[in-house]
C-alpha positions as CSV (number, residue, x, y, z in Angstrom):
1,X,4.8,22.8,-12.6
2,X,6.0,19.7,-14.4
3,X,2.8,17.3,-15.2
4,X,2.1,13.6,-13.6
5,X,0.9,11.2,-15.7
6,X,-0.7,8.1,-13.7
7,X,-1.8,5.1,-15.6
8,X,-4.9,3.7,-14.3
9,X,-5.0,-0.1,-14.1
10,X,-9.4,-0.3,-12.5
11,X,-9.0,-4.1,-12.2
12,X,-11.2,-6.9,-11.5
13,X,-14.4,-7.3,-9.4
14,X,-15.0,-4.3,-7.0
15,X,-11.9,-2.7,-8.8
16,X,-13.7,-0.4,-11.5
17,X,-16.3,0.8,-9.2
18,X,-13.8,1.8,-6.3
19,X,-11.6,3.8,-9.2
20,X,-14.5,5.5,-10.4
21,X,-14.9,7.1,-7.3
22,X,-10.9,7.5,-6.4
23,X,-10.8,9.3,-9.8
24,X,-13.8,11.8,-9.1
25,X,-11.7,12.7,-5.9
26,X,-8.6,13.1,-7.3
27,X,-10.2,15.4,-10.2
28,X,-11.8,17.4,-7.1
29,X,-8.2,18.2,-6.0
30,X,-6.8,18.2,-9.1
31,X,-9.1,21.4,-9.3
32,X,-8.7,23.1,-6.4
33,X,-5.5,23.1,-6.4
34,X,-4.4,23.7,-9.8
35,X,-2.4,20.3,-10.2
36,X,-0.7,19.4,-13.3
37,X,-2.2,15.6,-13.5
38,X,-3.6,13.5,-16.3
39,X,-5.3,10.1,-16.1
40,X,-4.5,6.9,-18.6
41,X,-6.7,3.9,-18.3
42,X,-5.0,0.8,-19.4
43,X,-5.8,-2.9,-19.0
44,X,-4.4,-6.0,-17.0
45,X,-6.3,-8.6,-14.8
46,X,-8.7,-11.5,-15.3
47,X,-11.1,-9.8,-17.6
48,X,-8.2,-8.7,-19.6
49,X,-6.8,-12.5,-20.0
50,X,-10.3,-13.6,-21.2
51,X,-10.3,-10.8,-23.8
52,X,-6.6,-10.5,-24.9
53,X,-4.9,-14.0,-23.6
54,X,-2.8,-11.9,-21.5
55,X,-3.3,-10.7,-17.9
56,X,-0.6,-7.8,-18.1
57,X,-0.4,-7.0,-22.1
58,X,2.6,-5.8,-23.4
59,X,0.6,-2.3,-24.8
60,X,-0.2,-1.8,-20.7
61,X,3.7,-2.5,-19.8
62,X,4.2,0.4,-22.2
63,X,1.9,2.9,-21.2
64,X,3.0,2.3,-17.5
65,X,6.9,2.7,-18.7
66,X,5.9,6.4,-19.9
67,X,3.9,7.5,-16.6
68,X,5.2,8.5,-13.5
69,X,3.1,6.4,-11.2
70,X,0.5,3.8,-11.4
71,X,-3.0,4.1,-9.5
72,X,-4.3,0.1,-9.7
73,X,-7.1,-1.5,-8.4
74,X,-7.2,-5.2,-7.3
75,X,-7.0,-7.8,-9.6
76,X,-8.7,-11.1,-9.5
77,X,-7.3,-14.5,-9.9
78,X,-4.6,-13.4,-11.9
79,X,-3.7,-10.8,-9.5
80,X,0.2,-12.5,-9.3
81,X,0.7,-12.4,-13.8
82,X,0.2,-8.5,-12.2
83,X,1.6,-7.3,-9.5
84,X,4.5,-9.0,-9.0
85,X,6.2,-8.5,-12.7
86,X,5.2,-4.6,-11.8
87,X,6.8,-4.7,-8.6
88,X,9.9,-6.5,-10.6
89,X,10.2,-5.2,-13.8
90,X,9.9,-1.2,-12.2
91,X,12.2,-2.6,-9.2
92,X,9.6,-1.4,-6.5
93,X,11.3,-2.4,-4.0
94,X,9.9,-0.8,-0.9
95,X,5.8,-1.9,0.2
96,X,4.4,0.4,2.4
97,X,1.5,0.1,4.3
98,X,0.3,2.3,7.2
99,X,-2.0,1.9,10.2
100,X,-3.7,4.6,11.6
101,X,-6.8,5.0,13.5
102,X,-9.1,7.1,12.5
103,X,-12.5,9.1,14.1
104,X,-15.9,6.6,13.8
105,X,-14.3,3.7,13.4
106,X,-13.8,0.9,16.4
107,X,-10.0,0.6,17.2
108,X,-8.3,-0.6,20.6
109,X,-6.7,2.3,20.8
110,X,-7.0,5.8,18.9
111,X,-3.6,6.6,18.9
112,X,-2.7,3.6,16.9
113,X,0.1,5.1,13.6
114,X,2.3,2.6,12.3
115,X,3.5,1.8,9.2
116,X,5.0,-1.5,8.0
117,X,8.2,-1.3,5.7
118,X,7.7,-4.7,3.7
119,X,10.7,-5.7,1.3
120,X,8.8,-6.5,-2.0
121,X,10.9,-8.0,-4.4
122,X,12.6,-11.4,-2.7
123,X,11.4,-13.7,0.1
124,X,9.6,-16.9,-1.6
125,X,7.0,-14.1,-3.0
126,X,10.0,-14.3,-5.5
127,X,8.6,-18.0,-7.3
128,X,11.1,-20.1,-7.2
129,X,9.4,-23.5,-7.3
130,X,9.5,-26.9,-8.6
131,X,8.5,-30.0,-7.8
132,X,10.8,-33.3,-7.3
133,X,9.6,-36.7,-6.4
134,X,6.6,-36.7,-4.0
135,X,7.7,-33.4,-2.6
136,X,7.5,-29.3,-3.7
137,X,10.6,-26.8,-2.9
138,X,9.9,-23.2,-3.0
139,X,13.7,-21.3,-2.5
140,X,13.5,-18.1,-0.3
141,X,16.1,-15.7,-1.6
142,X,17.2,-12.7,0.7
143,X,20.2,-10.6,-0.3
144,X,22.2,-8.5,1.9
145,X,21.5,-5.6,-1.0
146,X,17.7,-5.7,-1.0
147,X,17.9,-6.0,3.2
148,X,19.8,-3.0,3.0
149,X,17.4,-0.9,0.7
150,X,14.5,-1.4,2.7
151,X,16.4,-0.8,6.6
152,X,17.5,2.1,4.8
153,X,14.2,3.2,3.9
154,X,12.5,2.3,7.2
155,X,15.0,4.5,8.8
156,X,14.6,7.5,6.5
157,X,10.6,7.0,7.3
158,X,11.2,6.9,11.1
159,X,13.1,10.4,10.8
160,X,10.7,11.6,8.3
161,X,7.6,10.8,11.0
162,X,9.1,12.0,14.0
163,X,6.8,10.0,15.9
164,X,8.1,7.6,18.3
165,X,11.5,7.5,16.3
166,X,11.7,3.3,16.3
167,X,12.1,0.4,14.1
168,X,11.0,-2.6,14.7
169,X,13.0,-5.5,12.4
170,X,10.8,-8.7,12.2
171,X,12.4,-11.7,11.4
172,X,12.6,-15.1,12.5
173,X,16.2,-15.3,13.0
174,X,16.5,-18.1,15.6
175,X,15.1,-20.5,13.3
176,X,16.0,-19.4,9.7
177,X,19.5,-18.7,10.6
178,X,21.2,-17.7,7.2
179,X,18.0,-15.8,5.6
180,X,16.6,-14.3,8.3
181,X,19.9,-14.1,9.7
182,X,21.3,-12.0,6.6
183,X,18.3,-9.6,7.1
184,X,18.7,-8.9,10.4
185,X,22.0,-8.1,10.2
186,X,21.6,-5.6,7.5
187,X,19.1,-3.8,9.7
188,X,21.6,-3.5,12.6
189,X,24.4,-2.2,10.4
190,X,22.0,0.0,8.8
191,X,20.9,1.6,12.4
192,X,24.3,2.6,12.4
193,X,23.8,5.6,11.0
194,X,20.8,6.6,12.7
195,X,21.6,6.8,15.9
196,X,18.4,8.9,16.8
197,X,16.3,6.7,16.0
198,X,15.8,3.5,18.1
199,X,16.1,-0.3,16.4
200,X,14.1,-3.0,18.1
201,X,14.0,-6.3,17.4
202,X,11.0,-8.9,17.4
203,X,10.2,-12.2,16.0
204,X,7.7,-12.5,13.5
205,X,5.3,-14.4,16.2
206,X,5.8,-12.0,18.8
207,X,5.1,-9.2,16.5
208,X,1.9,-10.7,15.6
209,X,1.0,-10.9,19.2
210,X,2.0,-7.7,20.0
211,X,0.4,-6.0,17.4
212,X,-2.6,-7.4,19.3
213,X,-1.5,-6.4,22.6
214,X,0.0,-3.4,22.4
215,X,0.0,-1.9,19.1
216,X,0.6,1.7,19.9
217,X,4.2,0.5,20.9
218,X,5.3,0.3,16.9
219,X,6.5,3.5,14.4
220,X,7.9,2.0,11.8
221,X,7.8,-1.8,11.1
222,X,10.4,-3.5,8.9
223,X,10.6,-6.9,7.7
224,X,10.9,-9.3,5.0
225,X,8.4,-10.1,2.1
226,X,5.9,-13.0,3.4
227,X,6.2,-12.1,7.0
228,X,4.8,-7.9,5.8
229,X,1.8,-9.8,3.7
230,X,0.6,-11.2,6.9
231,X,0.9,-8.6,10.0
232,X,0.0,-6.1,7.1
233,X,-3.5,-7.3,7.0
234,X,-3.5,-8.3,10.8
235,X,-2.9,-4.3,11.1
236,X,-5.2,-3.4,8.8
237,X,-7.7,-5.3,11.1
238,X,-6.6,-3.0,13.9
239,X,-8.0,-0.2,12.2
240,X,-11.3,-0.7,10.5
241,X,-10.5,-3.6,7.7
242,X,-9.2,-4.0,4.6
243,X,-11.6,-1.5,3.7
244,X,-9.5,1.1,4.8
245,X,-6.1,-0.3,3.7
246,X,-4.0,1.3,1.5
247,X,-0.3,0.5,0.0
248,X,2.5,2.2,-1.8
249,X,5.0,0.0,-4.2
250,X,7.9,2.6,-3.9
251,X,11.2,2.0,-6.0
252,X,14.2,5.0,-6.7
253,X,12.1,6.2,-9.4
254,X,8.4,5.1,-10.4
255,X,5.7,3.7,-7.8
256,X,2.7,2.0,-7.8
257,X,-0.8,2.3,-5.3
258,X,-2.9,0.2,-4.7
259,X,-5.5,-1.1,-2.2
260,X,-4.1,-4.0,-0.2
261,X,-7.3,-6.0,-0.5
262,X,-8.7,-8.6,-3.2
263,X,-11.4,-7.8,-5.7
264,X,-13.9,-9.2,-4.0
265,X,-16.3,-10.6,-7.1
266,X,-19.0,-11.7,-4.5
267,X,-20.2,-7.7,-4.0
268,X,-18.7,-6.4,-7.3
269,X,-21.0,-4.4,-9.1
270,X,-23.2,-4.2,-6.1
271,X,-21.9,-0.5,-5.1
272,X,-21.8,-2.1,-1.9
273,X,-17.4,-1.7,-1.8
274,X,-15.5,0.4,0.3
275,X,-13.8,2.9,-2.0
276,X,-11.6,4.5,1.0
277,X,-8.6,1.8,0.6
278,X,-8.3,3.3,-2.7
279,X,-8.6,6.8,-2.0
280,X,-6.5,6.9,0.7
281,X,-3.6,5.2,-1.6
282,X,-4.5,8.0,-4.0
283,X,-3.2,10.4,-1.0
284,X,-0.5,8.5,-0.7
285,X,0.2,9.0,-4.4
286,X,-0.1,13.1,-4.0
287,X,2.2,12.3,-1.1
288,X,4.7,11.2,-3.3
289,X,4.7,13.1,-5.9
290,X,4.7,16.1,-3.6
291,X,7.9,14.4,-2.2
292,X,10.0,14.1,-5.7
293,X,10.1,17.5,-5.6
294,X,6.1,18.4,-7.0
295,X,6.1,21.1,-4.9
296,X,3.7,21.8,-1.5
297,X,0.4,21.8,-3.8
298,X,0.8,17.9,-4.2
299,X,1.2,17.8,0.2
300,X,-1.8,20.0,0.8
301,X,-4.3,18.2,-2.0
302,X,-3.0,15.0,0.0
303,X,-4.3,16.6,3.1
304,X,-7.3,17.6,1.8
305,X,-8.1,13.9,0.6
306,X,-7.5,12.8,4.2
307,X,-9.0,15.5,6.1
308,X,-12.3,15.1,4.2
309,X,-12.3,11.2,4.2
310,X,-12.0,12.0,8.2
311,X,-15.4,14.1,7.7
312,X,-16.9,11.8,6.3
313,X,-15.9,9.5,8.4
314,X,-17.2,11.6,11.3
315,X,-20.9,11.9,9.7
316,X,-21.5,7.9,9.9
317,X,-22.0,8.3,5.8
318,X,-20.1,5.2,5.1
319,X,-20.5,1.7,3.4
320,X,-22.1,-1.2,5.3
321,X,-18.7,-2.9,6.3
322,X,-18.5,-0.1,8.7
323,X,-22.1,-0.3,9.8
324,X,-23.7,2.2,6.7
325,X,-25.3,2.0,4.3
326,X,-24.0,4.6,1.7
327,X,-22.9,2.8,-2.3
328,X,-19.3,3.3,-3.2
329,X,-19.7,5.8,-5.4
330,X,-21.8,7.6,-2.8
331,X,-19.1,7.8,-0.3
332,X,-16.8,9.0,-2.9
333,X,-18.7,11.7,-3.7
334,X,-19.3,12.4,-0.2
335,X,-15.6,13.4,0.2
336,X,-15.7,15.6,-3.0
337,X,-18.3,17.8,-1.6
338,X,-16.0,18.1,1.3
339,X,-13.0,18.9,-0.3
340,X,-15.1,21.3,-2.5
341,X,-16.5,23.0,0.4
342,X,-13.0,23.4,2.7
């Protein structure tokens, strides 16, 4: 079995508690099932600007370039100089962040499983600013290439899932005509050659509504850069908080995982943080790996990750923004007993 090498970025705030915890997990599985995984820490983030001047240091760019994935936690104020030249420079295209209701936790509905499919590298996200006279332009790029990648990907999930076998394309075609226009377009030619799987088409308000409404309707959610940062978290909501959010940056051939939330400096070093975004975007990592060809090992230590954050779940041992009053690293090792004792 080929070995993974993650660099681990802890981050700001709540960041370093919350990987502390992901990390005694992941060595749980890591033991059980006999996986061929090392661990790198590496700096980047506000506390790394105040020390080294530089919020993503060349020596971390490095160390990423020679892993196969990173495993991040979020960054403070600085948390664009981060993300976004990762998600550039490593051209991780594809953000994906799923929904699903779990067992203990309040949800309209407990069938709720969707993901969203958000493009990650265009859409104003991309920067382009400047300022002229008494006014400020920001450009909002959208090519028919990057449109394409991510359809194509949001199909390839929807067949993967074999759920409800639907995309949904979000857009706001009416109004932003060439842009959302260009997306939209890509999505329906992209559909083409899918023809099992069902394309609907929503703008970005309705979505939001409906996502309110009726959120069991969705699979697979597709859409452009901005619009997936804002129903991302709105769907996160659905399901128990950013506490329980995690994401994938997915590209052809490197990714990064993260927890969709902010570092939260107001509760950081307080033990009082939910480490479960994390650890479920740890799963997702296994996921991945087990995917590029890691073999079923990776699959079944995801599994075991998610099964025994669902016991845990289950007991009411959880942190107080779902009503406990377990510490992060509490709750962490919660789930390694589990995993230890399945």
């Amino acid at each position: 079995m080929r070995e993974r090498r993650v660099a681990v970025i802890p981050g700001d705030g709540i960041g370093p508690e919350q990987t502390e915890a992901t990390l005694r997990v992941l060595e749980a599985v890591r033991e059980k099932f006999r996986l061929g995984l090392t661990f790198t820490k590496v700096d980047a983030g506000d506390e790394c600007f105040r020390k080294r001047g530089a919020a993503l240091p060349n020596e971390t760019l490095e160390a990423v370039k020679n892993s196969d994935a990173v495993l991040k936690g979020p960054v403070g104020e600085m948390a664009r100089d981060v993300i976004i030249p990762l998600r550039q420079n490593f051209r991780l295209y594809a953000n994906i962040r799923p929904a699903k209701a779990y067992p203990g936790i309040e949800s309209p509905r407990p069938d709720i499983d969707f993901v969203i499919v958000r493009e990650n590298t265009e859409d104003v996200y991309r920067g382009i600013e400047f300022e002229l006279d008494e006014a400020a332009i920001a450009i909002r790029l959208i090519t028919a290439a990057g449109s394409r990648n991510i359809a194509e990907y949001a199909f390839k999930l929807a067949k993967l899932r074999n759920k409800r076998r639907k995309v949904t394309a979000v857009h706001k075609a009416n109004v932003m005509r060439k842009t959302d226009g260009l997306f939209r377009r890509m999505c329906q030619e992209t559909s083409r050659n899918y023809p099992e799987i069902e394309l609907n088409e929503m703008y970005v308000d309705a979505a939001a509504m409906n996502l309110i409404r009726a959120p069991n309707d969705f699979d697979v959610v597709v859409t452009t850069n901005m619009f997936g940062d804002i129903l991302s978290d709105e769907a996160a909501q659905l399901v128990g908080g950013l506490g329980l959010a995690p994401s994938a940056n997915i590209g052809n051939d490197f990714a990064l995982f993260e927890p969709v939330h902010g570092s939260a400096p107001d509760i950081a070093g307080k033990q009082l943080a939910n480490p479960c975004s994390m650890i479920l975007s740890s799963k997702m990592m296994l996921e991945y790996f087990g995917d590029k060809g890691g073999g079923k090992e990776w699959i079944s230590a995801a599994n075991a990750i998610e099964e025994a954050f669902i016991d845990t779940l289950k007991s009411g041992f959880t942190t107080p923004d779902l009503g406990g009053k377990a510490k992060t690293i509490e709750v962490g090792d919660a789930i390694v007993n589990r995993i230890r004792e399945a």
